[in-house]
C-alpha positions in Angstrom: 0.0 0.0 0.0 2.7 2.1 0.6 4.4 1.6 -2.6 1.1 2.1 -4.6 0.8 5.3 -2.4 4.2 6.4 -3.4 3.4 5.8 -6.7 0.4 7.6 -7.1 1.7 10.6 -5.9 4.4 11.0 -8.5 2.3 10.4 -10.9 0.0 13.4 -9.4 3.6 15.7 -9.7 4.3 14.8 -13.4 0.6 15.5 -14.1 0.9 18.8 -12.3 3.9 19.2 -14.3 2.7 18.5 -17.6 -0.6 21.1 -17.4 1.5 23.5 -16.2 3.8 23.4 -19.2 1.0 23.1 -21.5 -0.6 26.0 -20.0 2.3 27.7 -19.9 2.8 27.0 -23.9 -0.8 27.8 -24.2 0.0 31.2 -22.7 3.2 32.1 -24.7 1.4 31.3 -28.0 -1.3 33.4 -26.6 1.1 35.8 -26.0 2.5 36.1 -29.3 -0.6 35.5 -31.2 -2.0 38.8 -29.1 1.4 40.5 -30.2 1.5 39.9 -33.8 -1.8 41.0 -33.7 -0.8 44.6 -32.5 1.8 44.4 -35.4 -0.5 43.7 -37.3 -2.9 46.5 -36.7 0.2 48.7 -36.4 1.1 48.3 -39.5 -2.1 48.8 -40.6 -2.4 51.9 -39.2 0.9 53.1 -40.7 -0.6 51.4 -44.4 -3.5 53.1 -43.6 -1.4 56.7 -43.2 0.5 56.2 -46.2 -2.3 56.3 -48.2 -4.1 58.7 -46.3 -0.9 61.1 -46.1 -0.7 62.0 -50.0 -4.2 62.5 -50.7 -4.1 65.2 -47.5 -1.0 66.8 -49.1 -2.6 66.9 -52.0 -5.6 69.1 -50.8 -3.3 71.3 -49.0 -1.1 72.1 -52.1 -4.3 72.8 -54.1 -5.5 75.3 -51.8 -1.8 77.2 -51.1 -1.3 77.0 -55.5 -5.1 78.1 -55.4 -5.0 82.0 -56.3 -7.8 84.0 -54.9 -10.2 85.6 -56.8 -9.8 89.7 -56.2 -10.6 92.7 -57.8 -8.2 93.9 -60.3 -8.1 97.5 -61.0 -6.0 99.2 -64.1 -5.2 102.5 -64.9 -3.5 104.0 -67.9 -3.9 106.7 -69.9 -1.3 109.5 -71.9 -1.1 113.2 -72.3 -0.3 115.2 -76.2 0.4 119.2 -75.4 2.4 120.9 -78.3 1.0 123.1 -81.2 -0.9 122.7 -84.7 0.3 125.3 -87.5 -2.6 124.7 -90.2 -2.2 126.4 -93.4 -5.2 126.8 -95.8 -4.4 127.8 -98.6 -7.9 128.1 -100.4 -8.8 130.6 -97.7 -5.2 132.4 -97.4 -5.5 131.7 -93.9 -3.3 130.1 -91.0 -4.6 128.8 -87.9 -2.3 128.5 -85.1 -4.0 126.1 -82.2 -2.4 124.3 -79.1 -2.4 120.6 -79.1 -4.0 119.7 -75.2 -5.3 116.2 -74.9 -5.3 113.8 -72.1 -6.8 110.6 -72.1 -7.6 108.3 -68.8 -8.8 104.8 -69.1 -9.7 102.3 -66.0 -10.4 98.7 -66.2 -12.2 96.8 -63.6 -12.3 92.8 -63.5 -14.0 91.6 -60.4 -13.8 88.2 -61.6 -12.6 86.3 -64.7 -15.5 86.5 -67.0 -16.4 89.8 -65.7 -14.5 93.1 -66.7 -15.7 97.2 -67.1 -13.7 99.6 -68.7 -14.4 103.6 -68.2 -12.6 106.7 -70.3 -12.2 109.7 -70.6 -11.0 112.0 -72.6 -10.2 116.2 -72.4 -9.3 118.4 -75.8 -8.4 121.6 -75.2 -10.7 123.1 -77.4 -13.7 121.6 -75.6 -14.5 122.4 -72.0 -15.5 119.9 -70.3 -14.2 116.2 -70.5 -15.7 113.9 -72.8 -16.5 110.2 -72.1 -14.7 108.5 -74.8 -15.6 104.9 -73.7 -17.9 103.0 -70.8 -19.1 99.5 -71.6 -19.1 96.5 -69.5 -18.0 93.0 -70.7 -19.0 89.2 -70.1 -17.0 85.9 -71.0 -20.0 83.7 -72.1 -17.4 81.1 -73.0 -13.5 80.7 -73.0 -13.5 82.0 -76.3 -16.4 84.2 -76.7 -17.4 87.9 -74.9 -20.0 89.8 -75.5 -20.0 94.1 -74.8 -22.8 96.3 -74.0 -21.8 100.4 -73.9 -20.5 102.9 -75.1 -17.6 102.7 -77.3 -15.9 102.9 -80.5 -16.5 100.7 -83.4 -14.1 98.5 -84.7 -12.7 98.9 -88.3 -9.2 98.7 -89.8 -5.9 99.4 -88.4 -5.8 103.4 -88.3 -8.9 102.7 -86.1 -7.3 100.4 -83.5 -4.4 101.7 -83.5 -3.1 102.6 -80.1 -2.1 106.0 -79.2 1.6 105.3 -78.8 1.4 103.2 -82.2 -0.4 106.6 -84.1 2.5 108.8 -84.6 0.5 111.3 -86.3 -1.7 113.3 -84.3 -5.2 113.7 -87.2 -6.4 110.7 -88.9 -6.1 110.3 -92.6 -8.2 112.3 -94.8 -10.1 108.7 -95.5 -10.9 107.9 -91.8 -11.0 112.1 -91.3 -13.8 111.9 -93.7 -16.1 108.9 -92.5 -16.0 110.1 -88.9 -19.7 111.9 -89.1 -20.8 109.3 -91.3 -19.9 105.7 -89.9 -17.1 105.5 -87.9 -17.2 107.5 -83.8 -18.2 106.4 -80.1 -21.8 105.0 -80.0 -24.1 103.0 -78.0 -23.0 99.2 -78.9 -23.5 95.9 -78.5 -20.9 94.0 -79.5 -19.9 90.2 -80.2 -16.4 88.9 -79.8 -15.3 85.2 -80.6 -11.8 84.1 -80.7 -10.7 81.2 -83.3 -7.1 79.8 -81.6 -4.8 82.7 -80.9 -5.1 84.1 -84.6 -8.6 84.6 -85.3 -11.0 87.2 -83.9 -14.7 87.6 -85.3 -16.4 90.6 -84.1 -20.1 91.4 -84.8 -22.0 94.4 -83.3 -25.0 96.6 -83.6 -24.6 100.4 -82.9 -27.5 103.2 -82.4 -26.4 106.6 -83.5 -29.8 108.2 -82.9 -33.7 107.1 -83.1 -33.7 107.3 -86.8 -30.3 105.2 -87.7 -28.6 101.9 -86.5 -25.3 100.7 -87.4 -24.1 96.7 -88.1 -20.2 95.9 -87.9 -18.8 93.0 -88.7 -14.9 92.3 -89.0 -12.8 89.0 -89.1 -8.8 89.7 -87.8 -5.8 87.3 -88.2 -3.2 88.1 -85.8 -0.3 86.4 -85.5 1.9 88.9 -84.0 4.0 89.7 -87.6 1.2 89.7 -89.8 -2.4 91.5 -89.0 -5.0 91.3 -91.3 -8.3 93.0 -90.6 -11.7 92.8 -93.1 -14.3 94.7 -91.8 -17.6 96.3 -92.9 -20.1 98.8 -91.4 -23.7 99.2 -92.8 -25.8 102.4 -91.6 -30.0 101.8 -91.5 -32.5 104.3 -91.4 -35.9 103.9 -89.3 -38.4 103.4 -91.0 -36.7 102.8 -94.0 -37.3 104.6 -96.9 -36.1 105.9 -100.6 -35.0 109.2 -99.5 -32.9 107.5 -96.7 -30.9 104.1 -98.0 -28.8 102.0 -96.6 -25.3 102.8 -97.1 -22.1 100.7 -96.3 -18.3 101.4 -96.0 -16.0 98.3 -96.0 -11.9 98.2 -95.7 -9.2 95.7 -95.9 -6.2 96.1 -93.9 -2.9 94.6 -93.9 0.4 95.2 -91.5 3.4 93.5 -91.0 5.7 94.0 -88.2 9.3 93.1 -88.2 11.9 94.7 -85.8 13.2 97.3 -87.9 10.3 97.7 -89.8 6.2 98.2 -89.4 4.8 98.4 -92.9 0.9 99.5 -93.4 -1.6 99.0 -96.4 -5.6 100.0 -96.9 -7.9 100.3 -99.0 -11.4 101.3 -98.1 -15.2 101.5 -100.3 -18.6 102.2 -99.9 -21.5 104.3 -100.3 -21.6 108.1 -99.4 -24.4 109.1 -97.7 -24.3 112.8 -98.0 -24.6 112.8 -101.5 -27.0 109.5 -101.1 -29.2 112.1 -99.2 -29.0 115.4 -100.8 -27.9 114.1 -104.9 -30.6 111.3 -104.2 -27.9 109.1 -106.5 -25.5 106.6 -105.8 -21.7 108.0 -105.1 -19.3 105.3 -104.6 -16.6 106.4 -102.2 -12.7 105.0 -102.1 -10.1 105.5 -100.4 -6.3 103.9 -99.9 -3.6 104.4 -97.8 0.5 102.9 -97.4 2.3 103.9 -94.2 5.7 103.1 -93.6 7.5 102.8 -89.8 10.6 102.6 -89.2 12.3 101.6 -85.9 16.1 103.0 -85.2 17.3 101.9 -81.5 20.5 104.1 -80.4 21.5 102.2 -77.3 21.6 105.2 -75.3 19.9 105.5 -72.1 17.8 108.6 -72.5 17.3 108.7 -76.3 16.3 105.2 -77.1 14.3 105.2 -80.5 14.4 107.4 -83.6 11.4 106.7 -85.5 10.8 108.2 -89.1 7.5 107.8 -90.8 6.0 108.5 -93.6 2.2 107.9 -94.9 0.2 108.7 -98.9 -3.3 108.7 -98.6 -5.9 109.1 -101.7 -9.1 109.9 -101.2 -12.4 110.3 -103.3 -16.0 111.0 -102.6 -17.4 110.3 -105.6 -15.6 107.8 -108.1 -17.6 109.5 -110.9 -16.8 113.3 -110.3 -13.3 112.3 -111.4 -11.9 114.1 -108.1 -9.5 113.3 -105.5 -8.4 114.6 -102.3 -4.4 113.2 -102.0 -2.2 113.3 -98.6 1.6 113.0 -98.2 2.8 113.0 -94.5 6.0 112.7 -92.9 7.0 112.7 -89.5 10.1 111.7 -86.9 9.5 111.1 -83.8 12.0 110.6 -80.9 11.2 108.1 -78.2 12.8 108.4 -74.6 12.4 106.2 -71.7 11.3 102.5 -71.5 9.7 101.2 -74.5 9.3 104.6 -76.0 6.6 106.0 -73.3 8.2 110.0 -73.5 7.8 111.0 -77.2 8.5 114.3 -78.7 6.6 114.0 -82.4 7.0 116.4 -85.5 5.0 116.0 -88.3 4.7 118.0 -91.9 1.7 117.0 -93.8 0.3 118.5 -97.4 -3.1 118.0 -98.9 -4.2 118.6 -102.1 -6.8 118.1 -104.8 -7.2 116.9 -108.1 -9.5 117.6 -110.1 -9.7 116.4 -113.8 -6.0 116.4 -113.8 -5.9 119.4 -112.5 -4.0 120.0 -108.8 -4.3 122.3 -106.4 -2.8 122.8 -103.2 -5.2 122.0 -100.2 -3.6 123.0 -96.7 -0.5 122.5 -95.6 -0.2 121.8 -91.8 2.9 121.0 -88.8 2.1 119.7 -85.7 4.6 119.2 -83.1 3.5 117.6 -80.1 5.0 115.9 -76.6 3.5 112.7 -76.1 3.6 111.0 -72.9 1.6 107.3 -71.9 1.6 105.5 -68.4 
């Protein structure tokens, strides 16, 4: 009995023994099952982060690249004083008149498809400044604006010329002449649609008063060295009637730029409307025009351009009369500071008129004038 006691009881110690270690092997697997389940998660968490982490980075460099939508206000304008020495010499007259004109423009663009524009413009001989444009614009589509106000109608390269591109302080005796009749500042509605960066279509309807409306249509290729510019203007009478017809002017334009040299040709026709009205026949009016710019840089610091130029206009109001109004200009004009904003501009300028072969000497006029845009 004692034996079998003895026995039993080391068999109760290696039992003992044996759970224990089991238990014990239970717990370390448990251990480690628990751990590498925290890697686990761990590294889902960091997994989870890298993907998380760019997307975040992302948003954040949008915004700071983001630019903010603001109000962007623009102000330029120039200033001409200097003198006009007009001699007529069908009247035996000279008139001797100061040159004062300053022109102020401001452009307002609230956002991107919205923009305003506001002039105004001050001649010495008037008293009071003049609005000389005020029209607001809308960007229907990336390529396409439309304009409501008041401002000038477009037509061929005299026309758009900008003020530091004009060099001559009157228009041609062509554009001189259709200024009453089709060309000026009125109430407009205009259409502008861009074809790539060469093509421009503009279409437009104008009211001069309540008794005539204007169309204008012109089609522009651009392509920095060559313009091209086809446009036509068609005056309307209300209510329409055989005493008042429609008349038209159209022109065709062509300029090319190079860096020595700007080189300008036009020719211009249509219908007269003062002898339309008052001859009750039709007078078929044309005009042409060459201009030629040239460009001399000196290097120097304060005189930085010398630029001659010379422009012949012909002009007639009435193909059938046989008569012509002819126009030879010349000018030089010195250009100081950056890009040639300080000008001082002289210009001699003859007209004269032919008349069945006959010619006669018209006016002769000088202007010399101090130009300077901001």
């Amino acid at each position: 009995m004692v034996n079998s006691s003895k026995i039993l009881i080391v068999l109760l110690i290696i039992g003992s023994i044996g759970v224990q270690t089991i238990y014990a092997k239970k717990g370390k697997d448990t251990v480690k099952d628990t751990t590498a389940a925290v890697i686990v998660i761990k590294e889902s968490k960091k997994e989870t982060k890298k993907v998380v982490a760019p997307k975040d980075t992302t948003v954040k460099a949008a915004k700071k690249t983001e630019p903010k939508e603001e109000t962007e206000i623009k102000i330029d304008g120039s200033l001409e004083v200097g003198f006009d020495n007009n001699y007529k010499a069908n009247k035996k007259t000279t008139e001797y008149k100061k040159i004062g004109k300053a022109e102020v423009g401001a452009s307002f663009r609230p956002v991107k498809k919205v923009r305003a524009e506001i002039g105004f413009e001050y001649n010495s001989k008037d008293s009071l400044p003049t609005i000389d444009k005020l029209y607001g614009q809308y960007n229907i589509t990336n390529f396409g604006t439309a304009r409501f106000g008041y401002m000038k109608k477009s037509f061929g390269l005299e026309e758009r010329a900008d003020l530091d591109k004009r060099y001559f302080h009157k228009r041609s005796i062509i554009n001189d002449s259709l200024e009453n009749w089709f060309l000026g500042h009125d109430l407009t509605l205009q259409y502008r649609h861009e074809f790539g960066k060469k093509w421009e279509l503009r279409g437009g309807f104008s009211w001069m008063d309540s008794t005539r409306y204007l169309q204008n249509y012109s089609l522009e290729y651009d392509d920095k060295k060559n313009d091209i510019i086809l446009a036509l203007i068609i005056r309307h009478y209300l209510p329409p009637s055989e005493d008042m017809a429609t008349t038209f002017v159209s022109s065709l334009s062509y300029k090319r730029t190079d860096k020595l040299l700007a080189s300008e040709a036009e020719l211009t026709c249509g219908t007269n409307p003062d002898i339309k009205y008052y001859d009750k026949k039709d007078a078929l009016l044309f005009g042409a025009r060459l201009k030629e710019n040239f460009f001399i840089n000196t290097g120097l610091n304060s005189l930085q351009q010398v630029i001659p130029v010379a422009e012949a206009a012909l002009y007639s109001r009435d193909l059938s009369d046989n008569a012509f109004d002819t126009q030879f200009r010349a000018g030089l004009t010195l250009g100081f500071a950056k890009k040639s904003a300080f000008q001082w501009r002289n210009n001699y300028g003859v007209v004269s008129k032919i008349n069945d072969g006959n010619r006669e000497l018209w006016r002769r006029r000088f202007d010399s004038e101090v130009v300077v845009i901001f």
